[in-house]
C-alpha positions as CSV (number, residue, x, y, z in Angstrom):
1,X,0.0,0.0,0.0
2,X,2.9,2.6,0.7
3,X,4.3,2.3,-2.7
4,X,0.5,2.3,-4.3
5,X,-1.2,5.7,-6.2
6,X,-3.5,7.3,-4.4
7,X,-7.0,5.7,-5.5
8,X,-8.2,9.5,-7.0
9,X,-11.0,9.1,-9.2
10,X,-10.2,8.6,-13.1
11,X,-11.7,11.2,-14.2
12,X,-9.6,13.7,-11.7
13,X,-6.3,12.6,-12.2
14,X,-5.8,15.4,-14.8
15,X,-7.4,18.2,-13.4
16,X,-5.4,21.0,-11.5
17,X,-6.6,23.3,-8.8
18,X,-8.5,26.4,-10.0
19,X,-6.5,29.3,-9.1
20,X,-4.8,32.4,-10.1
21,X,-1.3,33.1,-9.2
22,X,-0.5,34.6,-5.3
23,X,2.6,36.4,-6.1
24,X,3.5,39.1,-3.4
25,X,3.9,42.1,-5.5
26,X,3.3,46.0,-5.0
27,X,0.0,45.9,-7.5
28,X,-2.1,42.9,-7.7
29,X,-4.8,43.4,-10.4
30,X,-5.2,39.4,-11.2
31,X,-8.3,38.4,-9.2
32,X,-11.1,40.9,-9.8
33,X,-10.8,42.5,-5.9
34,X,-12.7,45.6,-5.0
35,X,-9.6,47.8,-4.1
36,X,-11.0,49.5,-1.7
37,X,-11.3,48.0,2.1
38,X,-14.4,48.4,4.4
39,X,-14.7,51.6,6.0
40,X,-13.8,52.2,9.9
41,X,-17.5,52.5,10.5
42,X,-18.2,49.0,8.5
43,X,-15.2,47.4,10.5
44,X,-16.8,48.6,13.7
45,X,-20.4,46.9,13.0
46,X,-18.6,43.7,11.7
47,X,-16.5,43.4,14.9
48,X,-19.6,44.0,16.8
49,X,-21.5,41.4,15.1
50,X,-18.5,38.8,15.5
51,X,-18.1,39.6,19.1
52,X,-21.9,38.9,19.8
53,X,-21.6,35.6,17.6
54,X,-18.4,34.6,19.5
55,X,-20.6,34.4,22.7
56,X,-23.0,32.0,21.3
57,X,-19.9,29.7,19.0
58,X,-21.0,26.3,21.3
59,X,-23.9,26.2,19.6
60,X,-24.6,25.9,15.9
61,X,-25.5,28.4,14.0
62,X,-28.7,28.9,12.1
63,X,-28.9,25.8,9.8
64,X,-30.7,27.2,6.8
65,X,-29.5,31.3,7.6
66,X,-33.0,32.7,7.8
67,X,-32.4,36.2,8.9
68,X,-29.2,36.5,6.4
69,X,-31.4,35.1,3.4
70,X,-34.2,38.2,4.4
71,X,-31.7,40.4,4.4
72,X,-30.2,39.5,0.9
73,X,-33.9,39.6,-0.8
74,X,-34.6,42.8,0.7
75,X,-31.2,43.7,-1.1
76,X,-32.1,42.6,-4.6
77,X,-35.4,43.9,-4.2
78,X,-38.2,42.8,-7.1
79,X,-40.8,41.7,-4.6
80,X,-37.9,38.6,-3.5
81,X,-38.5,37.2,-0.2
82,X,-36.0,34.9,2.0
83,X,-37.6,31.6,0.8
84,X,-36.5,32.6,-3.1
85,X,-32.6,33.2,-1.6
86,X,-30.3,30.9,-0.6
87,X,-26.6,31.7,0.5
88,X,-23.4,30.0,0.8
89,X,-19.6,30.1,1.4
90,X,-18.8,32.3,-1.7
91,X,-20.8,31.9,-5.2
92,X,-18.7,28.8,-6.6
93,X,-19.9,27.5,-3.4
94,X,-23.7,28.4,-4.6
95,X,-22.8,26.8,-8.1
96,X,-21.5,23.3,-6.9
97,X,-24.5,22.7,-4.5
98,X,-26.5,23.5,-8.4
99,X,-24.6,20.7,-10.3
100,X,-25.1,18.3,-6.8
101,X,-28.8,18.9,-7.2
102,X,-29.2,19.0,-10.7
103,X,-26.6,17.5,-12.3
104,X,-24.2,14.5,-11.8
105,X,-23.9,11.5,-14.1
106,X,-25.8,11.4,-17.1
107,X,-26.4,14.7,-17.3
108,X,-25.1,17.7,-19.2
109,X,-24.3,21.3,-18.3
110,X,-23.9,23.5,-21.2
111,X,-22.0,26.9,-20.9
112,X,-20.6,29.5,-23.5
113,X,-17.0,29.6,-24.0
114,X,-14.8,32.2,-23.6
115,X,-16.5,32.1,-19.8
116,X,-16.1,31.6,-16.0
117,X,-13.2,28.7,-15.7
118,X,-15.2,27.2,-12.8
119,X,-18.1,26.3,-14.4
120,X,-16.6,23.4,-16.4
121,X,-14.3,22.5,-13.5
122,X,-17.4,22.3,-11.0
123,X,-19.4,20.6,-13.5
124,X,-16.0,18.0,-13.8
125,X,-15.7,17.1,-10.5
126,X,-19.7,16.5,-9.7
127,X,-19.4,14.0,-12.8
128,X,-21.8,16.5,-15.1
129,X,-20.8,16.5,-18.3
130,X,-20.1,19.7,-19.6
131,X,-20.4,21.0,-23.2
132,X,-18.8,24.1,-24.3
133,X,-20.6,26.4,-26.6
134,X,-18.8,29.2,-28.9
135,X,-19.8,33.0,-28.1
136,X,-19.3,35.0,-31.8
137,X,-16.5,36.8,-32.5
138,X,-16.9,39.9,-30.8
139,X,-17.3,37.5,-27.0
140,X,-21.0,38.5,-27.7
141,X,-24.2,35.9,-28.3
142,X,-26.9,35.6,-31.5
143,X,-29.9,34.3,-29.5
144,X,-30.9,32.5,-32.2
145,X,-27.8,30.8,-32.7
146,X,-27.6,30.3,-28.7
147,X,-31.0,28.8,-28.8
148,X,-30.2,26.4,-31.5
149,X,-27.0,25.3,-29.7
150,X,-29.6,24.3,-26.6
151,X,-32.1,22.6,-28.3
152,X,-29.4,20.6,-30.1
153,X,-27.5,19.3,-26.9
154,X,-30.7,19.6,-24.5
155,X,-28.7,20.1,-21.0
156,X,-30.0,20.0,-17.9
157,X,-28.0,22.9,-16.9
158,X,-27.2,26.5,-19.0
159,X,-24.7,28.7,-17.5
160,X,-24.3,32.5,-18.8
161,X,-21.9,34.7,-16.7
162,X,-22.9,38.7,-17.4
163,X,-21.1,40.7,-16.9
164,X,-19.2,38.2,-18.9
165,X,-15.8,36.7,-17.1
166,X,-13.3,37.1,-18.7
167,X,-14.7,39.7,-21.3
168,X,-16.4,41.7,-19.0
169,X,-19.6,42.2,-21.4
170,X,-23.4,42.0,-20.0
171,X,-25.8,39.8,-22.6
172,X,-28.3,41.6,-23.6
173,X,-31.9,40.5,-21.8
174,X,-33.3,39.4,-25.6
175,X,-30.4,36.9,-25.1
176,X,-31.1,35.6,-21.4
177,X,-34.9,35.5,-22.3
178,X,-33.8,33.3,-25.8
179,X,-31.8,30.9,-23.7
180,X,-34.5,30.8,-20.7
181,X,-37.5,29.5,-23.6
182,X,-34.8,27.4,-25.3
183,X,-33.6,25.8,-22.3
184,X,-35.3,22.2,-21.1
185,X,-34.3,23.0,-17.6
186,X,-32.2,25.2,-15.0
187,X,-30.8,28.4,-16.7
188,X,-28.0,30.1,-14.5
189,X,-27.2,33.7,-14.9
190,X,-23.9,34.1,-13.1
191,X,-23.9,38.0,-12.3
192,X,-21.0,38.4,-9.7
193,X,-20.3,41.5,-11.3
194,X,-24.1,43.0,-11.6
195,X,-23.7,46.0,-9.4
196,X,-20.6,47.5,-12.0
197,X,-23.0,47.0,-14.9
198,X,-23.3,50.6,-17.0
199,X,-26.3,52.6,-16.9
200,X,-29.5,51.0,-17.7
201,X,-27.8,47.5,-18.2
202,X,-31.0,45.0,-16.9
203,X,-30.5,41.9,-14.3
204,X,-31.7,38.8,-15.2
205,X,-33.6,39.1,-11.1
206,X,-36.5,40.7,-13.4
207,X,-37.1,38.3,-15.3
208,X,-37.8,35.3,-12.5
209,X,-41.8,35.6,-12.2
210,X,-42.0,34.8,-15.7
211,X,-39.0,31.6,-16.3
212,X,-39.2,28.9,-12.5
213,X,-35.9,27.2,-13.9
214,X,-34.0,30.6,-14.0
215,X,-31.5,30.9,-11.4
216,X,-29.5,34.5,-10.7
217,X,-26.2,33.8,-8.6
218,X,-24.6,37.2,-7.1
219,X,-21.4,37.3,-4.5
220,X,-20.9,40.1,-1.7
221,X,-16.7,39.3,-2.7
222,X,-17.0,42.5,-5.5
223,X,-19.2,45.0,-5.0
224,X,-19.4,44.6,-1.4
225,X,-15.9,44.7,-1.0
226,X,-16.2,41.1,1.3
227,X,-13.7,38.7,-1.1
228,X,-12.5,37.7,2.4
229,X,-16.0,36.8,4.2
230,X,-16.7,34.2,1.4
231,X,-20.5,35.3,0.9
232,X,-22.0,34.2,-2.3
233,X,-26.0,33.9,-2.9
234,X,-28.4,32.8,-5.7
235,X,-32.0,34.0,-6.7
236,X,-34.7,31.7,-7.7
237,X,-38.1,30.2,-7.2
238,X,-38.4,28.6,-3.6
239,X,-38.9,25.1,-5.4
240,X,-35.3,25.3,-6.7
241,X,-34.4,26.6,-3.2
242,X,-35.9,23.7,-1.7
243,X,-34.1,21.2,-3.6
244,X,-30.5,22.8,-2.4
245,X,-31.3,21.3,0.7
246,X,-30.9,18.2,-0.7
247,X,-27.2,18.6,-1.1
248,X,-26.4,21.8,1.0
249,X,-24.0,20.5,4.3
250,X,-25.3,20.7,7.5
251,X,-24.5,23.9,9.2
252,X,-22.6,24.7,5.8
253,X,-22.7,28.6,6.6
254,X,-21.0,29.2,10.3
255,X,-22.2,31.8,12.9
256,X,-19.1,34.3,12.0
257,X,-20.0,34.8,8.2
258,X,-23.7,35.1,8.8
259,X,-23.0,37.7,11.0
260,X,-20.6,39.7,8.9
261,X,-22.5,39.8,6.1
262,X,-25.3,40.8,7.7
263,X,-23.4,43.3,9.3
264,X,-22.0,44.6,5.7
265,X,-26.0,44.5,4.3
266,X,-26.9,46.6,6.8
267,X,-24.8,49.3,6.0
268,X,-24.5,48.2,2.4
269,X,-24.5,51.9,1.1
270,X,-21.2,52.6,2.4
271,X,-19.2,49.3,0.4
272,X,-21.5,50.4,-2.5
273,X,-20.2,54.2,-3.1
274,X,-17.3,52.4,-3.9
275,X,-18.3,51.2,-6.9
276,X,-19.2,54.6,-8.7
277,X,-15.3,55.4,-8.3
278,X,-14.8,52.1,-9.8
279,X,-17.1,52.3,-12.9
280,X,-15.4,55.7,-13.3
281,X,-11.7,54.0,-13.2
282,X,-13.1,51.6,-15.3
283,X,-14.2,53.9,-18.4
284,X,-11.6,56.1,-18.1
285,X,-8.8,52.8,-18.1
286,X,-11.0,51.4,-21.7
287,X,-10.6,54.8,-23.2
288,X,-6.9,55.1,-22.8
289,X,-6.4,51.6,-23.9
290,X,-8.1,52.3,-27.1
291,X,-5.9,55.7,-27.6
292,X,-3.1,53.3,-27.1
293,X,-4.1,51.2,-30.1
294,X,-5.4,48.5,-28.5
295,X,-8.8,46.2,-29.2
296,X,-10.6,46.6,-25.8
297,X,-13.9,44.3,-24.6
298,X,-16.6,46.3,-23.9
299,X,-16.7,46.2,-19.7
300,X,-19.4,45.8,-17.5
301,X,-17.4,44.7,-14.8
302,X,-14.8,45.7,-12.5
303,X,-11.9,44.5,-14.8
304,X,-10.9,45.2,-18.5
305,X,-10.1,42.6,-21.3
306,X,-7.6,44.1,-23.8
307,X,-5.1,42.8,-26.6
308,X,-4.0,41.5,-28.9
309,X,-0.5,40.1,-28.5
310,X,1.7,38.5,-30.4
311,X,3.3,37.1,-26.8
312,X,1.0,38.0,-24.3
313,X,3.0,35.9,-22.0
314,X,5.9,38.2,-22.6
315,X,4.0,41.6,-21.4
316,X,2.2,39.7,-18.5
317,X,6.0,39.0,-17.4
318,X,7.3,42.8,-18.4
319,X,4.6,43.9,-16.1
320,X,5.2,41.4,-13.1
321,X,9.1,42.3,-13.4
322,X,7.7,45.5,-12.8
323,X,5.7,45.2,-9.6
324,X,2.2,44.7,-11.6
325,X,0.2,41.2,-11.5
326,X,-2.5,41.0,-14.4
327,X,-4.5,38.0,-15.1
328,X,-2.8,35.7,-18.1
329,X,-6.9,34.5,-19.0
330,X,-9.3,34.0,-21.4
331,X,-8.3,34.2,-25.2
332,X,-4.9,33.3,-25.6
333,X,-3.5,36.4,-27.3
334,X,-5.7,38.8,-24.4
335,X,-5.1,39.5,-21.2
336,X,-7.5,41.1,-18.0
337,X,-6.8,43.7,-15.9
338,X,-9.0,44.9,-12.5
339,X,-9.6,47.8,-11.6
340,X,-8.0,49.7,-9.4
341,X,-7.8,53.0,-7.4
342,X,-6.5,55.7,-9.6
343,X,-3.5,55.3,-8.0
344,X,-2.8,51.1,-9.2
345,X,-4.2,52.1,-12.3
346,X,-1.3,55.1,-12.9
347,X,1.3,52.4,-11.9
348,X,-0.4,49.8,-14.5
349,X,-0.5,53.1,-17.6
350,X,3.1,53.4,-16.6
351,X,3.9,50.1,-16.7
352,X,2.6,48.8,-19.5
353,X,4.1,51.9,-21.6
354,X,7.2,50.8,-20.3
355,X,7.0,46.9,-21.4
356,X,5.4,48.2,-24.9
357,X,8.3,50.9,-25.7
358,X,11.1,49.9,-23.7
């Protein structure tokens, strides 16, 4: 037995851990972090909140997060009550309990590639098959064409990230409504990056009173400024709901997180102003870009999508050796960039002038 492998499953002995690179640098831009930390008043309430949880830590904590699930549908709003939320430790979190309930073998997950890398990986490792689907050209989707590509393959789960990841693009709601009436059964709208979404840009929330197999997964690690608290949280009807207690862990949420991001919902408008600064960073990063000659995804989000490189491998590097961490992801000749404060995204201009005209 010493000498023996490992008895891993077959079908994970190729796989490697999701993950982007932790280097220690003076400007990390690789991971999509809201730049900005809580405010003193915010790190007041969430120490308060974890100090009265820490008196109550021998017992467990609130199995099915009640009060935290009323406090996310009064968040999202459009009439949502705490029985059409569920929440768990971070969105990919949300999106495996998904696959465990509607998934697993002999079923298929279908999702539209260039997309979020853990969708395919999640579906992998909870034996769903998973089908990738071409966006066009531009990253964007025909919903035609994306209707056909459903009806052809019938899955039993469709995921759509918008604000796309890694493009950075919101699909268009004639889109998400041509996948929901294509689709046999759940539709996922992954929109971890809703609240950076341009002016008049619709959620897929509005659309749940009209499709029951539509699901809208959100994540307080972004906009809230809580990548640390691991808080993610979907949106559906409470008969999808339901079934994620099926799979969910007992006591899968503990005491501490409810209480933080309740805590952080309650004073949600101060995490929140952040992101005005950031959609402002944002436009003004895409329209130097351009000036500079280079073919820029329209963003939605808090990060950027821009190329093309002959060696994209070669500027990711110029701008590491020069205390800058991008992400190397998506498209192989483009690379992503988050947003920063004005201050990271001067040090990124700079360096990326510097790598380009040495």
């Amino acid at each position: 037995m010493a000498d023996a492998p490992l008895p891993v499953r077959n079908d994970l002995k190729d796989l490697h851990p999701y993950g982007a690179p932790q280097i220690d640098v003076p400007i990390r831009l690789n991971t999509n972090e809201n730049p900005y930390p809580p405010s003193p008043a915010l790190q007041r309430a969430v120490a308060d909140a974890v100090a009265q949880a820490a008196a109550t830590l021998n017992r467990y904590p609130d199995r099915d997060a009640i009060e935290l699930r009323k406090d996310l549908a009064d968040y999202l709003g459009h009439g949502l009550t705490a029985r059409h939320v569920w929440a768990a430790n971070g969105s990919n979190e949300v999106i495996q309990q998904l696959l465990q309930a509607f998934g697993g073998p002999g079923r298929r997950a279908l999702g539209f590639e260039p997309g979020y890398s853990m969708h395919p990986l999640i579906a992998r490792v909870t034996c769903t098959t998973w089908i990738e689907a071409d966006r066009d050209e531009d990253f964007g989707l025909d919903p035609e064409r994306a209707a056909r590509v459903i009806q052809e393959n019938k899955p039993s789960l469709v995921f759509l990230t918008s604000p796309n990841n890694p493009t950075g693009t919101a699909a268009p709601i004639e889109v998400i409504e041509a996948i929901c009436d294509a689709a046999p059964g759940l539709v996922v709208i992954d929109e971890a990056y809703a609240e950076f979404a341009r002016e008049g840009t619709p959620s897929a929330l509005a659309l749940l009173p009209r499709y029951p197999g539509l699901v809208v997964t959100r994540t307080m690690s972004k906009a809230f400024a809580m990548a640390g608290a691991r808080v993610g949280y979907l949106a559906a009807a409470p008969e999808v709901v339901e079934k994620l207690l099926l799979v969910r862990l007992p006591y899968h949420l503990s005491a501490v997180t409810q209480a933080v991001a309740r805590a952080a919902l309650a004073l949600a408008a101060e995490p929140l102003a952040t992101v005005t600064n950031l959609r402002t960073e944002r436009d003004r990063l895409v329209s130097w870009l351009r000036g500079q000659g280079f073919t820029v995804a329209d963003s939605d989000a808090n990060f950027v999508l821009f190329g093309t490189f002959t060696s994209r491998r070669d500027v990711w590097q110029g701008l590491l050796d020069r205390g800058v961490l991008v992400r190397e992801v998506g498209p192989p000749r483009w690379l992503r960039v988050t947003v920063g404060t004005p201050e990271e995204m001067a040090a990124f201009r700079t360096a990326l002038s510097e790598v380009l005209n040495p």
